[in-house]
C-alpha positions as a Python dict, from the first residue, in 0.01 Angstrom:
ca = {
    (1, 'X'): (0, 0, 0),
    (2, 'X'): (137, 330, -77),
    (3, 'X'): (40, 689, -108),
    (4, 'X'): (-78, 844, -398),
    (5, 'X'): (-44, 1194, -333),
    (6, 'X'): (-206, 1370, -627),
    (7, 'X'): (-351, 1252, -956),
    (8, 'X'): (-271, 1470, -1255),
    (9, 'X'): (-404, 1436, -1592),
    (10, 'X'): (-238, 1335, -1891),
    (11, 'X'): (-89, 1694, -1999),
    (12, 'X'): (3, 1821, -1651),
    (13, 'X'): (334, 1649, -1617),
    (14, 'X'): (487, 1968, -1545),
    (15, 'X'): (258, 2019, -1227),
    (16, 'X'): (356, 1640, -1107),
    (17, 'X'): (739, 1733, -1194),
    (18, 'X'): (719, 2033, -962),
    (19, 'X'): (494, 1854, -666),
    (20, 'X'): (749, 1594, -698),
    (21, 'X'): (1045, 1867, -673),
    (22, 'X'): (876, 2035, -334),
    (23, 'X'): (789, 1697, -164),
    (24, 'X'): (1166, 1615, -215),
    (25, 'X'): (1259, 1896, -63),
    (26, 'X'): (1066, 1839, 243),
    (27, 'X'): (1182, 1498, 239),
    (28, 'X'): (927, 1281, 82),
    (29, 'X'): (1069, 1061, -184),
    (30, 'X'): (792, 1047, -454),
    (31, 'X'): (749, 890, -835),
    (32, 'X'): (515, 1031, -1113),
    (33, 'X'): (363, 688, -1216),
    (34, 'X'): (142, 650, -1567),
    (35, 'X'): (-202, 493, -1518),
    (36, 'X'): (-387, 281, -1788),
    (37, 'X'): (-591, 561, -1870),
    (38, 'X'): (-307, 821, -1965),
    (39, 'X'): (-352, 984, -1659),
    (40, 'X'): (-53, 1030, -1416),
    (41, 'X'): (13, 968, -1038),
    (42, 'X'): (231, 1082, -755),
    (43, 'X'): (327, 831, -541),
    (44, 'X'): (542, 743, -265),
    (45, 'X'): (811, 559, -282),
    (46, 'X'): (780, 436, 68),
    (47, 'X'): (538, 108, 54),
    (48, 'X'): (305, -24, 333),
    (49, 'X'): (170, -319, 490),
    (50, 'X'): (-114, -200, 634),
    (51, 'X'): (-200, -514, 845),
    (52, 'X'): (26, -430, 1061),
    (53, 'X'): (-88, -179, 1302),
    (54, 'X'): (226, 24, 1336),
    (55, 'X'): (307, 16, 928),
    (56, 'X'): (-51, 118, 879),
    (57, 'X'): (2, 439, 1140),
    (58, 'X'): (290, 520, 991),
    (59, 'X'): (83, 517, 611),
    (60, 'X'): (-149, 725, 824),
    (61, 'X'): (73, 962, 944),
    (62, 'X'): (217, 1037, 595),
    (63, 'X'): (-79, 1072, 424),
    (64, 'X'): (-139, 1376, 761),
    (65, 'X'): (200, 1494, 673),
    (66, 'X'): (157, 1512, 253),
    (67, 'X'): (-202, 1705, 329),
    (68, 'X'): (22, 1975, 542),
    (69, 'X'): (279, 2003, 260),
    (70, 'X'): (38, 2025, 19),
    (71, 'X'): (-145, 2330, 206),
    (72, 'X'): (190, 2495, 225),
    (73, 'X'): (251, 2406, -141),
    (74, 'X'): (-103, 2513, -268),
    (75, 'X'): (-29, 2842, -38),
    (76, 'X'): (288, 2911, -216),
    (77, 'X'): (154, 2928, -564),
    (78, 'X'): (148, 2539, -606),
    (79, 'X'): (-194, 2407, -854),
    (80, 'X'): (-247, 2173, -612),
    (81, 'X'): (-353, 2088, -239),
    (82, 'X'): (-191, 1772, -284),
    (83, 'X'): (-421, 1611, -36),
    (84, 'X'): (-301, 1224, -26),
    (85, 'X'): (-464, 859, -25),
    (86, 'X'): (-396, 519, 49),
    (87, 'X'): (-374, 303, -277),
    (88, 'X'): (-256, -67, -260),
    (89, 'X'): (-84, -164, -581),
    (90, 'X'): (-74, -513, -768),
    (91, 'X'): (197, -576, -997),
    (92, 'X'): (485, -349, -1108),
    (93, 'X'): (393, 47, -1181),
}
């Protein structure tokens, strides 16, 4: 399970690029991840296994933390609140 942190559409790889760029500097590792439908996704790097209680607070406690960046980022002329969700992921991105 990992955190997607903002979906972007297709054209907006820019906006992902410079999410991507901030998080980093706050020290969230991130990856701008195609979807099926063209669409693109910022994720964490950072994985999950949210059966286990403390793993699944820490997932919590990110997804908090992203949601506080992405005020800060939205506040600083960022397009987006970059709000955060929990996402589990078969297969390979």
């Amino acid at each position: 399970t990992y955190v997607v942190v903002q979906e972007f559409a297709s054209g907006a790889k820019e906006d992902a690029r410079r999410a991507q760029e901030y998080l980093a500097e706050e020290g969230v590792a991130t990856e701008v991840v195609g979807t099926g439908s063209g669409a693109l996704q910022l994720v964490t790097r950072d994985g999950y296994n949210t059966k286990d209680l403390a793993q699944k607070k820490a997932a919590e406690d990110l997804v908090a933390r992203v949601a506080t960046l992405g005020a800060k980022f939205y506040a600083a002329g960022g397009r987006y609140r970059l709000q955060g969700y929990l996402k589990t992921f078969r297969g390979s991105w």
